[in-house]
C-alpha positions as CSV (number, residue, x, y, z in Angstrom):
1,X,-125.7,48.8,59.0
2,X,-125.3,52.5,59.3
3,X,-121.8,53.8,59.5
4,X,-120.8,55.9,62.1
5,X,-117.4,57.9,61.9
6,X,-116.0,57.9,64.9
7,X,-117.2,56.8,68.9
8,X,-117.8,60.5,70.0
9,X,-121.2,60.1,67.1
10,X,-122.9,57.4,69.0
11,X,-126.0,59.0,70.2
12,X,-126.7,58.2,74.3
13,X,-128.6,54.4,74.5
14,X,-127.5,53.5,71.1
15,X,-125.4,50.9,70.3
16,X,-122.3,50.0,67.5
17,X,-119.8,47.7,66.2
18,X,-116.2,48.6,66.8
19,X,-114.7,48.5,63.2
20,X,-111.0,50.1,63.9
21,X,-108.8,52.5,66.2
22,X,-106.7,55.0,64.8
23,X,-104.7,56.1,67.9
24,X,-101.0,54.5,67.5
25,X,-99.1,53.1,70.5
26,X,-99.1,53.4,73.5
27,X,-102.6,54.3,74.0
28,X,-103.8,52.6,71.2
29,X,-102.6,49.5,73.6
30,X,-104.3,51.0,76.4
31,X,-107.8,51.1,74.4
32,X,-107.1,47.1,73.5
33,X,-106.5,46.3,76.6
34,X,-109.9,48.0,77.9
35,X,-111.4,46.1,75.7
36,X,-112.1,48.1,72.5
37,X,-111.4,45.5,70.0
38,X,-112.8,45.2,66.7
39,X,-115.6,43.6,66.1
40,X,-116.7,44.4,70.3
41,X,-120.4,45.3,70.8
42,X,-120.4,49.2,72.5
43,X,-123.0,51.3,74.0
44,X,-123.4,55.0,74.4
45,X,-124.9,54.7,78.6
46,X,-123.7,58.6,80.5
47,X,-122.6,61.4,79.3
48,X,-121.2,63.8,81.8
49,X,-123.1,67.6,82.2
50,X,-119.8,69.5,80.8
51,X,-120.3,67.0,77.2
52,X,-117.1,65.0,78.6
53,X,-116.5,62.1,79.1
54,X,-119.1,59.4,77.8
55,X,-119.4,56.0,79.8
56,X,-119.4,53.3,77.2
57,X,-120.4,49.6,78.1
58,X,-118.3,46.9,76.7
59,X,-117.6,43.6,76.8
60,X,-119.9,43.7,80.5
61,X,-117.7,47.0,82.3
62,X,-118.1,50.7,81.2
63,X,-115.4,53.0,80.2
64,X,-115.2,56.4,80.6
65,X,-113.4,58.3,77.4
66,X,-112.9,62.2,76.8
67,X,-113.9,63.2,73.3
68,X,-110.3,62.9,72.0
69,X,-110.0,59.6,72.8
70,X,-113.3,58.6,71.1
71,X,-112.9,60.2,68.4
72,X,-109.9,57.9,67.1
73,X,-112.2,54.7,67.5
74,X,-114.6,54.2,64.1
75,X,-117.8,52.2,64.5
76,X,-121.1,51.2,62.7
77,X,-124.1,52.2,64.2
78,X,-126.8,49.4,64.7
79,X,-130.4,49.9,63.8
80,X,-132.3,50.8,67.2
């Protein structure tokens, strides 16, 4: 697998593995509880015209994070 740093790299239709979050409490809570656990399947699906925010589909919903947010979730990239 390709490593990806953090969410905000995953290109649009690609997808990763979640391998961590780096946020502490209480959003890092909030991101568990929407279902961005480690080891979770995630796809880059929309990303909005102004670059902000990306819809993500998880665990069969999509998510909608702003860049900050996604940038303190690490992932590996799958092959296409």
């Amino acid at each position: 697998m390709e490593e990806v740093q953090t969410l905000t790299e995953l290109p649009l239709g690609r997808r990763g593995i979640i391998t961590g979050l780096t946020v502490r409490d209480p959003a890092r809570r909030r991101l568990l509880e929407l279902g961005f656990i480690p080891g979770t399947l995630i796809e880059a699906i929309r990303r909005s015209p102004a670059g902000e925010p990306t819809a993500f589909r998880l665990r069969e919903t999509v998510v909608a994070l702003r860049r900050e947010e996604a940038r303190q979730i690490s992932i590996h990239l799958l092959p296409e």
